[in-house]
N, CA and C of each residue as an Amber inpcrd file, in Angstrom:
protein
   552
   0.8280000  -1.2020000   0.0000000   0.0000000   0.0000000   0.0000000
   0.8640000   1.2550000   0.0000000   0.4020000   2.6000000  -0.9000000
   1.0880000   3.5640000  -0.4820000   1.3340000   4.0350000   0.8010000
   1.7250000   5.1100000   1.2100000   2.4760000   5.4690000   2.6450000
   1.1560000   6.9450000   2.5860000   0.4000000   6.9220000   3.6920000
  -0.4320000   7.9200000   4.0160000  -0.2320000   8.3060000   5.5330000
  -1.2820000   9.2950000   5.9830000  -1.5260000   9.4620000   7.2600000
  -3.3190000  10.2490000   7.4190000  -3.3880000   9.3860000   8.2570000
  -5.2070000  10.2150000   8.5420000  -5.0710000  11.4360000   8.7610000
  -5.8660000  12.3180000   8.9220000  -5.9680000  13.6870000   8.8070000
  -6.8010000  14.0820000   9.4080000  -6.7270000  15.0440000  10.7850000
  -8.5260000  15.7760000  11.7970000  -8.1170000  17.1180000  11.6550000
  -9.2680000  17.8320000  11.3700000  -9.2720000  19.6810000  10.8770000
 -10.2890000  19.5690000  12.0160000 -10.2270000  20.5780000  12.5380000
 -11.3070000  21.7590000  13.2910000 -12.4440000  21.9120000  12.0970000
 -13.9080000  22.2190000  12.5380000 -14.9200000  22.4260000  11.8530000
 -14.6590000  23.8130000  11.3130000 -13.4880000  24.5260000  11.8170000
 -13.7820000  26.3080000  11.8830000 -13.1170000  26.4160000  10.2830000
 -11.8110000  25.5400000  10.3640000 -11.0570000  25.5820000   9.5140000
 -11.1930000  24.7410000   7.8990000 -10.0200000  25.4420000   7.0560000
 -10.5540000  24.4900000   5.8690000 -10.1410000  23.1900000   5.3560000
 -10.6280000  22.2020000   4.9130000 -10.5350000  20.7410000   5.0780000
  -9.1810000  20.6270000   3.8950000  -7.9930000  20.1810000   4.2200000
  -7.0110000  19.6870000   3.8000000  -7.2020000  18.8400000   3.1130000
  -6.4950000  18.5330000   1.8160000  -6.1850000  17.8000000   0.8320000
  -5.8880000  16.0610000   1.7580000  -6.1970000  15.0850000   1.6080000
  -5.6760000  13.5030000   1.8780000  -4.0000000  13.5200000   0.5540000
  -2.9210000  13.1520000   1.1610000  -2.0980000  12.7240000   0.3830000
  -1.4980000  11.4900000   0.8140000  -1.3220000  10.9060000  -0.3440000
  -0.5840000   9.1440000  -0.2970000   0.6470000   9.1650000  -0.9080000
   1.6500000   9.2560000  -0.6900000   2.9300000   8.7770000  -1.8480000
   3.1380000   7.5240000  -2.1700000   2.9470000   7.5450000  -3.2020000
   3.4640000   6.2010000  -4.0180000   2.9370000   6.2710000  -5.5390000
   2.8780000   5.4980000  -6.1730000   2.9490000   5.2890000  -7.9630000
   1.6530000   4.7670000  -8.6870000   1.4820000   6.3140000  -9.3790000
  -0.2140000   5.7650000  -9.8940000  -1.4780000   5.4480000  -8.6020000
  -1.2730000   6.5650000  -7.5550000  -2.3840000   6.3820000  -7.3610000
  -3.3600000   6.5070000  -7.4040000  -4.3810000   5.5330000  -6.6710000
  -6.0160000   5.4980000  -6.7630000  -7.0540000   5.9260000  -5.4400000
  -7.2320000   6.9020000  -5.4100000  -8.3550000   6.7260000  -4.1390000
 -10.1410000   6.1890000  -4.1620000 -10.3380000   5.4500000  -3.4710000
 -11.6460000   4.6890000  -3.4780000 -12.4110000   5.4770000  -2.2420000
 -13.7710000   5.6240000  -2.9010000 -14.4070000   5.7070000  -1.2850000
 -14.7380000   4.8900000  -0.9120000 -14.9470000   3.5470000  -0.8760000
 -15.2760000   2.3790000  -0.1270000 -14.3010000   1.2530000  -0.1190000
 -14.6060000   0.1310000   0.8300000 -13.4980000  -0.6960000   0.8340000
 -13.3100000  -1.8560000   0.0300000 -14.5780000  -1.7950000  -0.3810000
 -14.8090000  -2.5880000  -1.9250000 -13.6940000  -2.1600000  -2.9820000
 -13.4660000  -1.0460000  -3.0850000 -12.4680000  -0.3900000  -4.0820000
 -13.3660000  -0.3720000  -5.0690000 -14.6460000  -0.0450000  -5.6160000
 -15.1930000   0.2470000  -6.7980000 -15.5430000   1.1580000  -7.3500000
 -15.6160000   2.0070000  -6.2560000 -16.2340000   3.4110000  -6.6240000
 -14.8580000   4.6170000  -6.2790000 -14.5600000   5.1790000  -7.5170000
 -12.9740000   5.9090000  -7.8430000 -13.5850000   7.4890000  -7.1820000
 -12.6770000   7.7690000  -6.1780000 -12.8340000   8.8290000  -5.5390000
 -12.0750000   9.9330000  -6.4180000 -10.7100000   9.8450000  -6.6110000
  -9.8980000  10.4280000  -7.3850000  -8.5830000  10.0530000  -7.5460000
  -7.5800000  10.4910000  -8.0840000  -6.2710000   9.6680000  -9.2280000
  -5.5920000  10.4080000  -8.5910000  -4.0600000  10.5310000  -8.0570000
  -3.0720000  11.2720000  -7.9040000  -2.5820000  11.0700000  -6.5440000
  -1.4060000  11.9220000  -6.1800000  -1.2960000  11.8920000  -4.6470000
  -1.8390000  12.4630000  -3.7500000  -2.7890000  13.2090000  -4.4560000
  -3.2530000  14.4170000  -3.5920000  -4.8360000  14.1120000  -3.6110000
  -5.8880000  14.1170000  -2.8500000  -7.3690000  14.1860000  -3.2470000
  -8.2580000  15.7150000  -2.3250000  -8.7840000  15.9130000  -3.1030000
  -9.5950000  16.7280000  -2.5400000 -11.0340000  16.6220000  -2.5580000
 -11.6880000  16.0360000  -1.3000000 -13.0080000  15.8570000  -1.1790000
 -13.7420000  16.6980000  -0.7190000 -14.9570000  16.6530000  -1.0450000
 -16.1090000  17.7290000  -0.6190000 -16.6890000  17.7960000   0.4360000
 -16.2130000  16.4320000   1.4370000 -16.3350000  16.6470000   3.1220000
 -16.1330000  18.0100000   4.1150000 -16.9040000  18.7720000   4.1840000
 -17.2290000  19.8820000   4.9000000 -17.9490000  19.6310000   6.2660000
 -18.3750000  18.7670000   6.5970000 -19.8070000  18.4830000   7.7170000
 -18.6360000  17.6830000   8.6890000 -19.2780000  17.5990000   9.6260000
 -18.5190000  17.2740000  11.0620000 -18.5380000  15.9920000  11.1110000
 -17.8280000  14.9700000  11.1510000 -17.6290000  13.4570000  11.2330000
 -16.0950000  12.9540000  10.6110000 -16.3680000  11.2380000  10.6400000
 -15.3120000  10.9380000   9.9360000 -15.6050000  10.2770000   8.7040000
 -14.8320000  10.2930000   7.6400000 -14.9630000  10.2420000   6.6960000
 -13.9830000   8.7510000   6.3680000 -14.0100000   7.9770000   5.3410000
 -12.6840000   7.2080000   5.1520000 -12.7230000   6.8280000   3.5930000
 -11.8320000   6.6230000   3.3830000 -10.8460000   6.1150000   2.0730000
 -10.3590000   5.9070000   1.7380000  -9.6250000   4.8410000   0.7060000
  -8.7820000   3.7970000   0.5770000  -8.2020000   4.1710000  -1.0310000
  -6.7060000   4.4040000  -0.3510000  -5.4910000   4.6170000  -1.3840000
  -5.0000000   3.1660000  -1.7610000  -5.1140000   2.9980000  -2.6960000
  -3.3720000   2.2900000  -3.8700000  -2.9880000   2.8740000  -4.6630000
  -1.7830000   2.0280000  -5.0120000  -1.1390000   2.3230000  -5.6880000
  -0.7180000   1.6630000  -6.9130000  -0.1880000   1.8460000  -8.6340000
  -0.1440000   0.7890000  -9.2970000   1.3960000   0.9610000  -9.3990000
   2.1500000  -0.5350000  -9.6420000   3.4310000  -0.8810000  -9.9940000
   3.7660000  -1.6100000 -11.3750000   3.9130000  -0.9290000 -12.2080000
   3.9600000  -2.2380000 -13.3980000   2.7700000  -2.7240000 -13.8090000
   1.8650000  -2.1060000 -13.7520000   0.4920000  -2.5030000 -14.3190000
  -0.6660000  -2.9290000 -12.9570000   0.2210000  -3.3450000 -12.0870000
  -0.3230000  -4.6530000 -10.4090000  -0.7670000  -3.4530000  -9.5320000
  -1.9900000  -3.5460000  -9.4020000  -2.5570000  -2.1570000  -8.0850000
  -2.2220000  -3.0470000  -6.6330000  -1.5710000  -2.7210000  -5.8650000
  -1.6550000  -3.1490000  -4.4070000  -2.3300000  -3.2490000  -3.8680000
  -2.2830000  -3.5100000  -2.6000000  -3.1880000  -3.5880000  -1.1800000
  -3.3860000  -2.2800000  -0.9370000  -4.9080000  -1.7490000  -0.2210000
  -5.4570000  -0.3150000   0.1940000  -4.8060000   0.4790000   1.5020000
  -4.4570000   1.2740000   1.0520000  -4.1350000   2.2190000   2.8990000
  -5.6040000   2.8510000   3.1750000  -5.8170000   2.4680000   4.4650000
  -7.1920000   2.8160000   4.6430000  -6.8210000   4.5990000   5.5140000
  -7.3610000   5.8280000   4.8420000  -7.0570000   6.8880000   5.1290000
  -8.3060000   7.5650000   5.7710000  -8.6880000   8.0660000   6.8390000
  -9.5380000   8.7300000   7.5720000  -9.6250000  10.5400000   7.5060000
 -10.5040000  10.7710000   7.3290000 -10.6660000  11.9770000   7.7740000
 -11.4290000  12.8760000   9.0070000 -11.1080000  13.3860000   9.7010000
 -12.3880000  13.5020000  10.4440000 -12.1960000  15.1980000  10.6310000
 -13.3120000  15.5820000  10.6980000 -13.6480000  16.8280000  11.0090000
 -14.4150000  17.1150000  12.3160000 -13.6930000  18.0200000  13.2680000
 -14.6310000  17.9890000  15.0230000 -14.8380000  19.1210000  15.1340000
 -16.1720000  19.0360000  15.9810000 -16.4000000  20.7450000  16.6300000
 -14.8290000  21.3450000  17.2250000 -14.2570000  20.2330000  18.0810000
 -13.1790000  20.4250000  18.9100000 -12.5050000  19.1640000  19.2450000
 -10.9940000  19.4140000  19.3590000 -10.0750000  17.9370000  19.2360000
 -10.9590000  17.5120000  20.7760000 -10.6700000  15.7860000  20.4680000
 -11.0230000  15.4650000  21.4260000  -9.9770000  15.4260000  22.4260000
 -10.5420000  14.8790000  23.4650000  -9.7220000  15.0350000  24.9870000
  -8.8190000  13.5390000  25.0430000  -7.7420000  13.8690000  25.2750000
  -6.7600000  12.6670000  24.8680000  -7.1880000  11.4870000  26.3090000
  -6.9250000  10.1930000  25.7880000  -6.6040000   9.4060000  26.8700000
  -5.3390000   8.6620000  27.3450000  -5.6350000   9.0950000  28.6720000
  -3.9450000   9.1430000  29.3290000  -4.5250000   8.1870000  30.8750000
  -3.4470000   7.3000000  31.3360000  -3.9330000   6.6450000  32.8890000
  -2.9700000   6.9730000  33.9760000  -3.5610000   7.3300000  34.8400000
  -2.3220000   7.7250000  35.4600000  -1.6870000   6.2420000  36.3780000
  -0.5110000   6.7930000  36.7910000   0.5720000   5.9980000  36.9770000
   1.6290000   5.9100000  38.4780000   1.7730000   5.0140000  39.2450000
   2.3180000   4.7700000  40.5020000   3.4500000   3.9660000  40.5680000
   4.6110000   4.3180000  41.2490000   5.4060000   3.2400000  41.4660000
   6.2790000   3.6920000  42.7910000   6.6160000   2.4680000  43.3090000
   7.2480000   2.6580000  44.7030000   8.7500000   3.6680000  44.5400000
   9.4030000   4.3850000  45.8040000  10.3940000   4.9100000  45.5910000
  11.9590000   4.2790000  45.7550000  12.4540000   4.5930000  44.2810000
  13.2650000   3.4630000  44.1810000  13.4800000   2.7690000  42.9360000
  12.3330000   2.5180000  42.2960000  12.1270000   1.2110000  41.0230000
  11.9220000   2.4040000  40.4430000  11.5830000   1.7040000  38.8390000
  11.8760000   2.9810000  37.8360000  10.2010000   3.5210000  37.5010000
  10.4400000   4.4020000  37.4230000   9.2580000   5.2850000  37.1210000
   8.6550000   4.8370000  36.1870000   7.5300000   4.8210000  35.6450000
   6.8000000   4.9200000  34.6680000   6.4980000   6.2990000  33.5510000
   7.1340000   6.4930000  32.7010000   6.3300000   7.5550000  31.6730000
   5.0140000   7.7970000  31.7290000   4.6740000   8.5100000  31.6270000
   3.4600000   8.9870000  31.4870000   2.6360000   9.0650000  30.1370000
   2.0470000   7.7470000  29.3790000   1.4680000   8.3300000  28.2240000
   0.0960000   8.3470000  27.8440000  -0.4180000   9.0470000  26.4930000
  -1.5460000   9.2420000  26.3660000  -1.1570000   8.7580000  24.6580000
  -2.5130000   9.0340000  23.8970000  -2.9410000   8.7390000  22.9850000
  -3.8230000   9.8150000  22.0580000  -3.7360000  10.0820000  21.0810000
  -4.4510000  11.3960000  20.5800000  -3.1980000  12.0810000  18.9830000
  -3.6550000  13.0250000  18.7920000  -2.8470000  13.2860000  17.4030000
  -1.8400000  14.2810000  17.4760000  -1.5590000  15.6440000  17.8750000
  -0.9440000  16.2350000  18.4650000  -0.6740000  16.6830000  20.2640000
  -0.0060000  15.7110000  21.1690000  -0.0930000  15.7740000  22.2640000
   0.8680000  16.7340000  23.3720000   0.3780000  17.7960000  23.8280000
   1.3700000  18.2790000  24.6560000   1.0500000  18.1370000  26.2040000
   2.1070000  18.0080000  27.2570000   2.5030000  17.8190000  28.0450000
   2.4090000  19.3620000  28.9050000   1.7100000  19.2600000  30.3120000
   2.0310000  20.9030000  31.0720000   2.1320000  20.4100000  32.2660000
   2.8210000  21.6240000  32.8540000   2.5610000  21.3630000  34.7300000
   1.4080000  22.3700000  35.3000000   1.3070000  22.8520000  35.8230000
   0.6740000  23.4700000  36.7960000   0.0310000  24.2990000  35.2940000
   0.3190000  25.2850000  34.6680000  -0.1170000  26.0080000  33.8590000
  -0.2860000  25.7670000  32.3890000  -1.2330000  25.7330000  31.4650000
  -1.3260000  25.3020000  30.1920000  -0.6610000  26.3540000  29.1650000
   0.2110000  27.7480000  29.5080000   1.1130000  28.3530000  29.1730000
   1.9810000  27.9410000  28.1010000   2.9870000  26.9470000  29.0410000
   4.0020000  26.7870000  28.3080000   4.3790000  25.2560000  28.0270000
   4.2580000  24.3980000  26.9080000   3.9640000  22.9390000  27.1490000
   5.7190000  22.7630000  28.0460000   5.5570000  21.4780000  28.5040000
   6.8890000  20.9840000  28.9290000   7.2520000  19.6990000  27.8730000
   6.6590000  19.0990000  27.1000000   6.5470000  18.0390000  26.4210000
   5.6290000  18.1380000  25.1520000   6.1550000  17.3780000  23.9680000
   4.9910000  16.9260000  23.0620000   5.7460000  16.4020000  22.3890000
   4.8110000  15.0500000  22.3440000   4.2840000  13.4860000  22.1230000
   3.7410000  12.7520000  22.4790000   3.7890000  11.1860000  22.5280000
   2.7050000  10.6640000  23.4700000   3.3180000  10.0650000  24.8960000
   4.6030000  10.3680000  24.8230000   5.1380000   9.6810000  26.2010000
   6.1990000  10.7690000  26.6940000   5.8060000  10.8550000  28.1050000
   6.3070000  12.1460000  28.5920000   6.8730000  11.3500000  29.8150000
   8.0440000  11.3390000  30.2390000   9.2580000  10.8280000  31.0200000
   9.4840000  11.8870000  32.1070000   8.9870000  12.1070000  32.9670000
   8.6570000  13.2960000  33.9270000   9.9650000  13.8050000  34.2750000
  10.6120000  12.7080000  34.5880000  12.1250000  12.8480000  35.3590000
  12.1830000  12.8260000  36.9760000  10.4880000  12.7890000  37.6050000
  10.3610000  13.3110000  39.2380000  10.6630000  11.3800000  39.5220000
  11.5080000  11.3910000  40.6100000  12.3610000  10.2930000  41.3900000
  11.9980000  10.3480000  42.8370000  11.6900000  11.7370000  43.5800000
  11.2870000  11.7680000  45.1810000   9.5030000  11.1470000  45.2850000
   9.0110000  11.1380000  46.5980000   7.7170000  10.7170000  46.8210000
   7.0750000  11.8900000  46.9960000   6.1150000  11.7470000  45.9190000
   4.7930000  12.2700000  45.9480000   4.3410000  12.3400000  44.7250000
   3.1750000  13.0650000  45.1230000   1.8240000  13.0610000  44.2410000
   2.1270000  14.3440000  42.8560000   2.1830000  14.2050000  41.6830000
   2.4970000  14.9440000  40.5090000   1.2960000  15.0700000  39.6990000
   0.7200000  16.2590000  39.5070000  -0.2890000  16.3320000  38.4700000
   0.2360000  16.5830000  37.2390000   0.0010000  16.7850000  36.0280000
   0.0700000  16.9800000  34.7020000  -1.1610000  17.2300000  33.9910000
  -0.7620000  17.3040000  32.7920000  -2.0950000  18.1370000  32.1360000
  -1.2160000  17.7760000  30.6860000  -2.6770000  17.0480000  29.6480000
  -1.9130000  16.4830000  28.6190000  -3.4660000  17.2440000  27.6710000
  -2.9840000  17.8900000  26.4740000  -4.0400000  18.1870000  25.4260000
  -3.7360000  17.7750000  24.2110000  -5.1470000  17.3560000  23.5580000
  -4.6780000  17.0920000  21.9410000  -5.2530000  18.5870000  21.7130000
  -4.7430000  18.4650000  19.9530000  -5.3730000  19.4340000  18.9070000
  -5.1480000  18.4610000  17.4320000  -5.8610000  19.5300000  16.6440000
  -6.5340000  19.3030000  15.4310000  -5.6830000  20.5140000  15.0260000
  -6.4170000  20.7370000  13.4530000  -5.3380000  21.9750000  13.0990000
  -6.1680000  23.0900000  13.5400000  -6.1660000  23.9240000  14.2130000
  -7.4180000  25.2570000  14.6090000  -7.6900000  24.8640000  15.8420000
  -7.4400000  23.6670000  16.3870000  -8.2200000  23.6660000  17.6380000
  -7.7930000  22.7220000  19.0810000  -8.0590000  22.5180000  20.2000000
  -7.1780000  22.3730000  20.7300000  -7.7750000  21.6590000  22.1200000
  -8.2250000  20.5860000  22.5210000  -8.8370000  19.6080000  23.4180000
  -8.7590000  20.6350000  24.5900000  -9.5930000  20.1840000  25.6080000
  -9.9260000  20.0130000  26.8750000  -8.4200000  19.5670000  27.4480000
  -7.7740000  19.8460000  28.7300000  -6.8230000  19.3030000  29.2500000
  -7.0480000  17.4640000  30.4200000  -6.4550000  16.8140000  30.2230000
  -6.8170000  16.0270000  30.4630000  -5.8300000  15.8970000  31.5770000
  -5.9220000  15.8110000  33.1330000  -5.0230000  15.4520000  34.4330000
  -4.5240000  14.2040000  34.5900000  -3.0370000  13.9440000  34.5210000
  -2.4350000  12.5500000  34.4060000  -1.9750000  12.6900000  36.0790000
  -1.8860000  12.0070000  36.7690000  -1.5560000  12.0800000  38.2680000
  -0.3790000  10.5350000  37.8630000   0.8140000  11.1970000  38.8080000
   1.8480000  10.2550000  38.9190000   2.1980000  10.1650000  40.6230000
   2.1760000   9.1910000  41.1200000   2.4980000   8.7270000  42.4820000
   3.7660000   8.0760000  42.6530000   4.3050000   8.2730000  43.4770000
   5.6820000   8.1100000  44.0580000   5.9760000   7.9900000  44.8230000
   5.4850000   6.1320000  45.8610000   5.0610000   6.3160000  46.8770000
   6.4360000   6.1410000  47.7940000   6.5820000   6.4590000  49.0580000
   7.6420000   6.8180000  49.5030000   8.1820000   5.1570000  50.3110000
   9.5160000   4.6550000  50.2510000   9.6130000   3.6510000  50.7770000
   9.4940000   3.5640000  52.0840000   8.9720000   2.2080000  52.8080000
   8.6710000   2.2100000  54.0150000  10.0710000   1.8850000  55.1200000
   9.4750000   3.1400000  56.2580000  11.0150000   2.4220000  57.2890000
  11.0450000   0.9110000  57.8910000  12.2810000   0.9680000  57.8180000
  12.4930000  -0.8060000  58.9650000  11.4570000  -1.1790000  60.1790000
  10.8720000  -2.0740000  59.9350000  10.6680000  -2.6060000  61.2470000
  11.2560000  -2.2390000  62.1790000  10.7460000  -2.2370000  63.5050000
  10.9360000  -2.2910000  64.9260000  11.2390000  -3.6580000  65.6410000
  12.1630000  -4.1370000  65.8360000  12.0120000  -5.6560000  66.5710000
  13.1980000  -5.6240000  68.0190000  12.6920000  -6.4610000  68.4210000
  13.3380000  -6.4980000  69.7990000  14.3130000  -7.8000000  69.6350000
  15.2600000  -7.8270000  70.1380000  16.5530000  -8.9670000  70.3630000
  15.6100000  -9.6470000  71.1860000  16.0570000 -11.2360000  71.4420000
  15.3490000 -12.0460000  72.2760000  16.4340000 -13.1180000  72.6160000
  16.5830000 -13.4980000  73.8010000  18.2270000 -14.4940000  74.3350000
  16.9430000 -15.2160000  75.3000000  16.9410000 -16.8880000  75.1570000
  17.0640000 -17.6320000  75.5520000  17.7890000 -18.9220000  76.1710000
  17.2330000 -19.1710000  77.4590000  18.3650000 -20.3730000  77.8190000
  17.9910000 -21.8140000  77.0350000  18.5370000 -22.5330000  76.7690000
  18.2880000 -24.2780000  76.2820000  17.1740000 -24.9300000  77.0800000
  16.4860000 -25.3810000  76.3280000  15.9230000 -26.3140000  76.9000000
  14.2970000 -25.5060000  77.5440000  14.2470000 -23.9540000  76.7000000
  13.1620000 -23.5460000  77.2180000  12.5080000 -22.8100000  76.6140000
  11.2410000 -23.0190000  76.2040000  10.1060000 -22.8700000  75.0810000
  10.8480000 -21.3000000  74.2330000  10.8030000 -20.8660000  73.1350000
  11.4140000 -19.9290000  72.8800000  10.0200000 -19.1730000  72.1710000
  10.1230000 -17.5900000  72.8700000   8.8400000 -16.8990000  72.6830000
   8.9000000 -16.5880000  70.7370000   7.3180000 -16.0860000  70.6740000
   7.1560000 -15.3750000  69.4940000   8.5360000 -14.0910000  69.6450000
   8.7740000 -13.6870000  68.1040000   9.7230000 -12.5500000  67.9070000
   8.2840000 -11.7030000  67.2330000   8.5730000 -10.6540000  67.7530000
   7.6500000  -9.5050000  67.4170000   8.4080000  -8.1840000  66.9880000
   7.5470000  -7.6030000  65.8040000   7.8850000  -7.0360000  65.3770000
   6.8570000  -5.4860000  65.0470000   6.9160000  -4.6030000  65.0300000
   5.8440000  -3.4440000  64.7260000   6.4070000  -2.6530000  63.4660000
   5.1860000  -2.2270000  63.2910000   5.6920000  -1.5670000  61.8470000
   4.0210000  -1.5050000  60.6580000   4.4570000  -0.8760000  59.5350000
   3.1730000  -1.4260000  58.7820000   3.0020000  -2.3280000  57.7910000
   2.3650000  -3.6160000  57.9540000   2.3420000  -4.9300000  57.3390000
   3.8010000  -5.4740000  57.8550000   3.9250000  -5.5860000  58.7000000
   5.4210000  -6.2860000  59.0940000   5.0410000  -7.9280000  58.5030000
């Protein structure tokens, strides 16, 4: 199949061309491949209305049309709100990244100002215990999700037990060893 990428515009903005590179291509609107959307690398459809749209690129080699790249379009009131889970690990073992999922993703702390990150996996760098909020948004071209709160935990390692020495003589029942603490 040629080499594409799906494509999401803002409703505000104007709907971008679908392009495929590769040789002699074909765009289909269905997955049947029967019905010829348009010829070239470039297509321009009349999708204006809010949804997703899809369509299927090949390409010909020597006469032989390939397998379809299935290409999406979608058009939103507003990008959607990315999904991201947040993430815990004891202090000590290695952290977990923080990722989400969505099309253009940036990364914030406290303020949606200035991103600290963008992509889908954001490597915090925080190593001490505690609680870390974040704030992860997609966008579209024009437009720009809801912030979505990734919480990272870092829980702090627990101190030693408390236990007491215990000396017995031979030959005489030897007590429980006790210990305090939490979950000893």
């Amino acid at each position: 199949p040629p080499s594409a990428n799906n494509v999401g515009v803002c409703f505000v903005n104007p709907v971008p061309d679908l392009v495929a590179i590769g040789d002699s291509i074909t765009w289909y609107s269905n997955s049947g491949l029967t019905i010829v959307a348009g010829m070239g690398n470039s297509l321009t459809t009349s999708d204006t209305a809010l949804g997703t749209y899809t369509y299927y690129a090949t390409q010909k080699v020597n006469g032989c049309e390939g397998p379809a790249k299935t290409v999406t379009l979608t058009i939103a009131l507003n990008a959607p709100k990315p999904a991201a889970l947040d993430k815990s690990a004891c202090e000590g073992s290695a952290i977990p990244a923080l990722t989400a999922t969505g099309n253009i993703l940036k990364w914030y702390s406290d303020t949606l100002l200035a991103p600290l990150f963008t992509g889908a996996t954001f490597n915090t760098g925080q190593t001490a215990p505690g609680t870390y909020t974040y704030y992860v948004t997609d966008s579209l071209p024009g437009c720009v999700s809801n912030a979505e709160d990734v919480v990272l935990s870092i829980i702090a390692m627990p101190s030693k037990p408390v236990g007491t020495d215990v000396t017995v003589c031979s030959g005489v029942s030897v007590p429980d060893l006790v210990a305090t603490g939490n979950n000893p």
